[in-house]
C-alpha positions as CSV (number, residue, x, y, z in Angstrom):
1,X,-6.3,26.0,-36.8
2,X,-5.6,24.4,-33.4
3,X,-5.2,20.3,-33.7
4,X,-7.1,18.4,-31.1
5,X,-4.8,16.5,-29.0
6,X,-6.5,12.8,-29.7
7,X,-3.9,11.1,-27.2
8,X,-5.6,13.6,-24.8
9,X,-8.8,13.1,-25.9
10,X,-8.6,9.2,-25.0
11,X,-7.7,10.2,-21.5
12,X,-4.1,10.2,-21.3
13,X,-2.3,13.9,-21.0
14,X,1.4,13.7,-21.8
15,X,1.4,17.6,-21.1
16,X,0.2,17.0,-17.4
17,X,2.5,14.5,-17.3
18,X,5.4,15.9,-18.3
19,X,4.5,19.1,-15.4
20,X,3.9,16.6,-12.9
21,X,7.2,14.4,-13.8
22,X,9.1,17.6,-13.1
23,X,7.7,18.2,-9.7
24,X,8.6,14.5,-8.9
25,X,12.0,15.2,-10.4
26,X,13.0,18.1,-8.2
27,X,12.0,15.5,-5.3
28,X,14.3,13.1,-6.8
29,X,17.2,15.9,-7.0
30,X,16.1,17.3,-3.1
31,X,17.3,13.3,-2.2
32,X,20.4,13.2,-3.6
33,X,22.6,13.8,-0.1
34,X,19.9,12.5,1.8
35,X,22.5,9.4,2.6
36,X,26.5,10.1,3.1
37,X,26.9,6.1,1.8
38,X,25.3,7.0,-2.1
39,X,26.8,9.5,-4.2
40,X,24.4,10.6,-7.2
41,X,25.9,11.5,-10.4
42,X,23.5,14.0,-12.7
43,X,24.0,14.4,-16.0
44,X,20.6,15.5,-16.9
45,X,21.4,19.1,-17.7
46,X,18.0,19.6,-15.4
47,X,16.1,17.5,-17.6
48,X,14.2,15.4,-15.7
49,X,14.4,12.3,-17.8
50,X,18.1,12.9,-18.2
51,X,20.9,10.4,-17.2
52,X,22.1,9.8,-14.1
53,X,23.8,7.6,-11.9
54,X,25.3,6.4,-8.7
55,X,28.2,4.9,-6.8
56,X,28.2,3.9,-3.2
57,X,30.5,4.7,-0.7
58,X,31.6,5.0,2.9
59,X,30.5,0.8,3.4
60,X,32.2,-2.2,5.1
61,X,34.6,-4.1,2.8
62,X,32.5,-7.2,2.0
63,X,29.2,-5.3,0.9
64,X,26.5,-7.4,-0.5
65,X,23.3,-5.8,-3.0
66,X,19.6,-7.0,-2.0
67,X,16.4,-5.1,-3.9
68,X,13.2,-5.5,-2.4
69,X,10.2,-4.7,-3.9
70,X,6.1,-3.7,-2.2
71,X,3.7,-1.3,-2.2
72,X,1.0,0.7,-0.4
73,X,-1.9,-1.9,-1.0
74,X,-5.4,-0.9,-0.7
75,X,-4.8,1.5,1.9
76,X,-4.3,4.0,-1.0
77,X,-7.9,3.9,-0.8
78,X,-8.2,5.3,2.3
79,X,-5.5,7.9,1.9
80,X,-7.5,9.6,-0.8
81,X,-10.5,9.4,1.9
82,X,-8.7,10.9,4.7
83,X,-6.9,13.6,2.3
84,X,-3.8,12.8,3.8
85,X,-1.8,12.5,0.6
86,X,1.2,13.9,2.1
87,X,1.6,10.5,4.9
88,X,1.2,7.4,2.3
89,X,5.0,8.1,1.3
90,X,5.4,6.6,5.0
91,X,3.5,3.4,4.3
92,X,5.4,2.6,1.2
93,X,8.8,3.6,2.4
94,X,8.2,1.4,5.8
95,X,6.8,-1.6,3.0
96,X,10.0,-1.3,1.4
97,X,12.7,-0.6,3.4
98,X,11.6,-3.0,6.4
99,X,12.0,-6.2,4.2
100,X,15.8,-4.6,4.0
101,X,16.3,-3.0,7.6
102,X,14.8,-6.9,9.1
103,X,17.4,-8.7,7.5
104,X,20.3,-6.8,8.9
105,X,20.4,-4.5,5.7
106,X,20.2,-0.4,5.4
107,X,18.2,0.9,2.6
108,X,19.9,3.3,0.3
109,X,18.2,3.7,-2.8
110,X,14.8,4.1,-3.7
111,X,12.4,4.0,-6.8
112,X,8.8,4.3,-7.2
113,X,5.8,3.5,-9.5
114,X,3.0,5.5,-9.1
115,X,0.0,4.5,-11.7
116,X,-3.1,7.2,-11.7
117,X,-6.7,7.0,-13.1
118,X,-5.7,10.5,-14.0
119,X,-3.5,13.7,-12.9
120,X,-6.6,15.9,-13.4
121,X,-6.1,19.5,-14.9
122,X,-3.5,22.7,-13.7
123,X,-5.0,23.4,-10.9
124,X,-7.6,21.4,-10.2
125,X,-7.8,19.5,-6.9
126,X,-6.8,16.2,-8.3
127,X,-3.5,17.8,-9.7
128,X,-3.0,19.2,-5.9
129,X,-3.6,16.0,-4.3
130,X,-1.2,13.9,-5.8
131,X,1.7,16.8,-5.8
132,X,0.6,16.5,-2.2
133,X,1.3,13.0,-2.5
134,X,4.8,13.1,-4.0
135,X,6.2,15.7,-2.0
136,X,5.4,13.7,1.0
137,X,7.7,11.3,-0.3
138,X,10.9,13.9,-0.1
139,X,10.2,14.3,3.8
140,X,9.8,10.3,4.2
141,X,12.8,9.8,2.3
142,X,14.8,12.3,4.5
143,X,13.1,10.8,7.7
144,X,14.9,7.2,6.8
145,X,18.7,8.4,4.7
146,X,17.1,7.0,1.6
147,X,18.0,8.5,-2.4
148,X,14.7,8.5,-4.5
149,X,16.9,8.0,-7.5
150,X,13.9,7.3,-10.2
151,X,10.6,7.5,-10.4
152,X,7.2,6.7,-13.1
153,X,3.8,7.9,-13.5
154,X,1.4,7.0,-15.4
155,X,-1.9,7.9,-16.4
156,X,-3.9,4.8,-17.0
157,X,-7.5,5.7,-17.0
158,X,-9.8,2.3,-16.1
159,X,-7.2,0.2,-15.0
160,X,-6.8,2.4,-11.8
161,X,-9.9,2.7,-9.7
162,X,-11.4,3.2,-6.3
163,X,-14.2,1.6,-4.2
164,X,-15.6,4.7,-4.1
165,X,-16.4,5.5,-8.0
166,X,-16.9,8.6,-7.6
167,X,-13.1,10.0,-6.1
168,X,-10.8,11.6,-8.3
169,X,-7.9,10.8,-6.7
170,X,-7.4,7.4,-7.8
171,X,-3.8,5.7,-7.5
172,X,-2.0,2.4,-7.0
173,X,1.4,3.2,-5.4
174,X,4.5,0.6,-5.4
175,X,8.2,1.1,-5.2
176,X,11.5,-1.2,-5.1
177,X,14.5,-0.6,-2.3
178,X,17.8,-1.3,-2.9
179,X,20.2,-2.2,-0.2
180,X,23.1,-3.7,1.1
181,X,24.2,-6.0,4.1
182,X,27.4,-7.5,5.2
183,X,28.1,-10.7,6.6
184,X,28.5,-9.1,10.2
185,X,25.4,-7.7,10.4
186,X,22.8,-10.1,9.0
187,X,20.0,-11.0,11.5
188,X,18.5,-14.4,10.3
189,X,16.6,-16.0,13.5
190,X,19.6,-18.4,13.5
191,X,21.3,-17.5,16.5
192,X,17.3,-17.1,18.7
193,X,18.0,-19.2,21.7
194,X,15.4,-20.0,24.8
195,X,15.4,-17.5,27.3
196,X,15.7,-14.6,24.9
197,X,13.4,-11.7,25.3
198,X,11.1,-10.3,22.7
199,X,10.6,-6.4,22.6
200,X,7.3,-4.3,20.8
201,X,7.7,-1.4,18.8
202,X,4.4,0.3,19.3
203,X,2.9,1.3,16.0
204,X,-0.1,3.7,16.1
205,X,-2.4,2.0,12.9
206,X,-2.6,-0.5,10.7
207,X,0.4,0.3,8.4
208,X,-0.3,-0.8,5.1
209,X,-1.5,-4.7,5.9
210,X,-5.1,-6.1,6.4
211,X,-6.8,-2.5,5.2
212,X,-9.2,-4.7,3.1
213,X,-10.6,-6.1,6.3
214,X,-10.4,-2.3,7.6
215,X,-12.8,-1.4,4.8
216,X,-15.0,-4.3,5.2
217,X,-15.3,-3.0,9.3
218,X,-16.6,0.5,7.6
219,X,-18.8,-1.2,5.5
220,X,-20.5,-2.7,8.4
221,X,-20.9,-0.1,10.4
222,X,-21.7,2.7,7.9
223,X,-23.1,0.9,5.0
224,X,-22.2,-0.1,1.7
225,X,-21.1,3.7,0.1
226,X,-19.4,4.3,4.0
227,X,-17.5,7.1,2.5
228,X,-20.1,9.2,1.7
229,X,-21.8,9.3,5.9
230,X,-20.0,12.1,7.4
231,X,-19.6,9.9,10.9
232,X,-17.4,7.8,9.1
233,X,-15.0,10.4,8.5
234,X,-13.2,10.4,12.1
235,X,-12.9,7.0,11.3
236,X,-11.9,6.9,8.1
237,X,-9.0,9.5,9.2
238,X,-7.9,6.8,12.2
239,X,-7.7,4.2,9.5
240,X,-5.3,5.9,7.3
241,X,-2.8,6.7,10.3
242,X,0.8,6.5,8.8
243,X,3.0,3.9,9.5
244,X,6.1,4.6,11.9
245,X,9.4,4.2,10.6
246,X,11.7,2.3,12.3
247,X,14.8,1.8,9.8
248,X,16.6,4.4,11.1
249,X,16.8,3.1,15.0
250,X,16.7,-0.7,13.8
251,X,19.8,0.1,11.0
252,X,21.9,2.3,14.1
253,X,21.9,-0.3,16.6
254,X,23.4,-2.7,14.5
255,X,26.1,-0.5,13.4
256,X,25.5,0.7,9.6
257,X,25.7,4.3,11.2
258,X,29.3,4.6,13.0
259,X,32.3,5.1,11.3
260,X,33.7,1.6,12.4
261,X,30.4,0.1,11.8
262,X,30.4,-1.2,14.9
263,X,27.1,-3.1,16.3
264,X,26.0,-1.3,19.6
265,X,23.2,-4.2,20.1
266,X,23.2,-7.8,18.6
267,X,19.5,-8.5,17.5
268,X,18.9,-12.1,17.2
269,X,15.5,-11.6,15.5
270,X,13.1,-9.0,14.1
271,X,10.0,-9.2,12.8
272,X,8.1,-6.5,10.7
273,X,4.2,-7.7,11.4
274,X,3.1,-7.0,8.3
275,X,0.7,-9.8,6.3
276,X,0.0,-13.1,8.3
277,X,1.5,-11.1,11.8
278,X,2.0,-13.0,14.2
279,X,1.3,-16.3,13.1
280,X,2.9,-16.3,9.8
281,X,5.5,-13.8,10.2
282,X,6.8,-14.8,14.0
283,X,5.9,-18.2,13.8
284,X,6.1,-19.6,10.5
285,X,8.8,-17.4,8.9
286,X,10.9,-17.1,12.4
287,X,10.5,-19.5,15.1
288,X,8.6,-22.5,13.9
289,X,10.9,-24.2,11.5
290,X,13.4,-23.6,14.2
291,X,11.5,-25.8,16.7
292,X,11.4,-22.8,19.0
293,X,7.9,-21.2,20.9
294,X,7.2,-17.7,22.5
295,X,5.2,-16.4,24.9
296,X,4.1,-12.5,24.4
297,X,1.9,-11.3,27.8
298,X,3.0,-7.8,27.4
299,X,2.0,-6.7,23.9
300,X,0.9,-2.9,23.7
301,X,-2.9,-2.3,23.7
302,X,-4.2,-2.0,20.2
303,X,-5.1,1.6,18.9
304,X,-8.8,2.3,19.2
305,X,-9.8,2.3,15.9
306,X,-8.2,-1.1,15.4
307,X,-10.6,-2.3,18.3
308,X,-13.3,-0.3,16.4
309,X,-13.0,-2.1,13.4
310,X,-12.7,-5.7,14.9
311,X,-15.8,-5.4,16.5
312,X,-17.5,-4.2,13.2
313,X,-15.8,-7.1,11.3
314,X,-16.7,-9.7,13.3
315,X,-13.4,-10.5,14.0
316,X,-12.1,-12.7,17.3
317,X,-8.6,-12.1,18.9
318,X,-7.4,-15.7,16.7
319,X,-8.4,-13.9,13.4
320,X,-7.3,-10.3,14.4
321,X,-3.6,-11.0,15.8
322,X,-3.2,-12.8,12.5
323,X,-4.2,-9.8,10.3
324,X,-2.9,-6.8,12.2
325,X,0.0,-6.0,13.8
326,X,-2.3,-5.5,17.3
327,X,-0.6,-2.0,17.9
328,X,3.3,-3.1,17.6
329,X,4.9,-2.9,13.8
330,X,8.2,-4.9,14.4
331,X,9.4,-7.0,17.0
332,X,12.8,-7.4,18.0
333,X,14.8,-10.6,19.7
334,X,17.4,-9.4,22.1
335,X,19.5,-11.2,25.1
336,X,17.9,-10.7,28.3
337,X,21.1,-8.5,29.4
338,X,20.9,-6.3,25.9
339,X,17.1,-5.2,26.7
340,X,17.7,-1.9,28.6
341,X,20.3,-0.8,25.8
342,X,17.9,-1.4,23.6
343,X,15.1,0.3,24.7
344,X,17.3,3.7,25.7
345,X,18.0,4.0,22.4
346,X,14.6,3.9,21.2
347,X,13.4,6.3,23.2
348,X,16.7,8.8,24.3
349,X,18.2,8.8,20.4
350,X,15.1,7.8,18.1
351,X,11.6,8.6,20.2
352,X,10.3,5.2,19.5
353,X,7.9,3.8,22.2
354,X,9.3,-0.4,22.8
355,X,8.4,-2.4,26.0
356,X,9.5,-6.1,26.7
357,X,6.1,-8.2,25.7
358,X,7.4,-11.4,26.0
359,X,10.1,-14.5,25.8
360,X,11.4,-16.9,23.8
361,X,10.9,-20.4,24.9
362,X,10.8,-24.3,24.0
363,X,9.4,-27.6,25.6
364,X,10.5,-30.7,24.7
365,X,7.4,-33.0,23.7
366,X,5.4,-30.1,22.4
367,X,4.8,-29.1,18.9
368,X,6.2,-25.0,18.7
369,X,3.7,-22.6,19.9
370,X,3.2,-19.1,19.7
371,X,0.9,-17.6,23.3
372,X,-0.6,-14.5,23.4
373,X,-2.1,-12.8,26.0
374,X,-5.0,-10.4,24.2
375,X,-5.0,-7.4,24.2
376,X,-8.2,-7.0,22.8
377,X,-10.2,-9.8,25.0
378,X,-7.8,-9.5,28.2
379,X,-9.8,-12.7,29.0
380,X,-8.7,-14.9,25.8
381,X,-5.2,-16.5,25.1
382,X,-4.8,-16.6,21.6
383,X,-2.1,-19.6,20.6
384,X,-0.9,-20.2,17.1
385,X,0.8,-24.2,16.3
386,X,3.1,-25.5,13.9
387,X,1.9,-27.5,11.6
């Protein structure tokens, strides 16, 4: 007589599990020389909740550790929409590693947390989605030199859902970085001067911010269940873009990849717009408390579906620039005479699009000001003040 499996019964399937845990253990393993600075020790014998460890290598005397930690936000919602399982690695890795690559830091090692309503049954679609889903994550990894040293799933039933009740892929998706920086190499705003010149690094979606305003916009224009209208799809798709990763250009130019770790190009400041944008991550975080003001009249033209969806939200150019990034994912503070460096680099070793959109500036008498010149109204100046 065959036992019932009662665990399995109450929704959780440690066999499922366990097959899946071993597909995201091979991605581990595949990561292991994915950066020459982090050598992996495996003593797991192939099991894939085995020991292991790591040393790092290869680094300026003087290293320092920082561990960030984020995660893919709602937008996990519209991945499982779209069907593009394989891209939300992208989102989470650019989450992660930016709040290390905008400090001055390279991210080296990488863990994730990836909590499921369920894995679904061998072979069913569900199962296939989310190996879709962390296989993606071995090709993001690679893309940015990071080790994805551990990782945990979990099946947790009710406590992961979906706006739409009805998907089967339901996931929340977070992960931790850890880094290092050196005292050479940190980029803390301090040394942003007036007359410096602010360059855009275009960025084709959303990334992973402001997506519950993104799903609101779909609600509006396709109703209340907008998944299920077929029009919505193209949409949908647009809305789910991955985000572009700009670690591995941002950590060369300051120097983490020569052998002399040399900087080729001092950046003063750089911004990942990510939540609050441009108000709260330029001004507030950056330039504010320094008593210092910018002026951006050359920002890249948004994508369309982020126009799409501000008009279906309701939103005005104030409201928008401070929830999305506007169609630029970082910005970067340069010298005026470090500006063409920079942007041959981009495009020549990396293939990232970047454009001067702006300058630094200040004004005695005047409280610190961020201007922008919409992109969106090209009518409307959108200004931000310190408090």
């Amino acid at each position: 007589m065959i036992k019932k499996d009662l665990y399995a019964e109450d929704g959780v399937n440690v066999e499922a599990g366990d097959a899946f845990s071993a597909i995201a253990g091979r991605v581990c393993r595949d990561s292991f020389k994915n950066s020459p600075h982090v050598k992996v020790y495996d003593l797991s014998d192939g099991y894939f909740r085995g020991v292991r460890g790591f040393r790092f290598h290869h680094l300026p005397r003087g290293y320092m550790f920082d561990m960030t930690s984020d995660g893919d936000g709602s937008k996990v919602i519209l991945n499982a929409m779209a069907g593009n399982y394989e891209f939300a690695a992208y989102d989470l890795l650019a989450m992660c590693g930016m709040d290390v690559t905008r400090n001055g830091g390279m991210g080296l090692v990488f863990n994730n947390v990836l909590d499921v309503s369920s894995l679904g049954e061998d072979g069913s679609s569900i199962r296939a989605a989310f190996i879709r889903l962390i296989t993606g994550l071995s090709r993001a990894a690679k893309s940015v030199g990071a080790v994805c040293f551990r990782g945990e799933t979990a099946e947790l039933g009710v406590c992961v859902g979906s706006e739409n009740p009805d998907s089967g892929v339901k996931f929340n998706w977070s992960a931790s970085m850890l880094g290092v920086y050196h005292k050479s190499k940190m980029i803390t705003g301090n040394t942003i001067a007036p007359g410096m010149k602010i360059i855009a690094l275009k960025e084709n979606g959303f990334r992973a911010n402001g997506i519950s305003s993104v799903r609101k916009a779909l609600a509006n224009k396709f109703g209340a269940r907008w998944w299920e209208d077929e029009m919505a799809m193209p949409y949908i798709r647009a809305a789910a873009t991955p985000s572009v990763l700009y670690d591995p250009f941002l950590q060369a130019i300051n120097g983490w990849s020569t052998p002399s770790f040399e900087q080729q190009i001092k950046v003063h400041g750089l911004i990942h717009l990510s939540g609050g944008a441009f108000e709260g991550k330029l001004g507030h975080d950056i330039l504010f408390p320094r008593g210092l003001s910018a002026v951006l009249d050359n920002l890249w033209d948004p994508p369309k579906i982020m126009k799409q969806c501000a008009e279906w939200r309701g939103m005005g150019d104030y409201d928008i620039y401070k929830t999305w990034n506007g169609g630029q994912g970082a910005l970067a503070i340069v010298s005026p005479e470090d500006v063409e460096g920079f942007l041959y680099i981009a495009d020549e070793g990396y293939g990232i699009e970047a454009q001067v959109c702006g300058k630094i500036t200040k004004t005695a008498g005047f409280k610190p000001q961020i201007q922008i010149a919409s992109q969106f109204d090209k009518d409307v100046m959108v200004v931000y003040m310190a408090p």
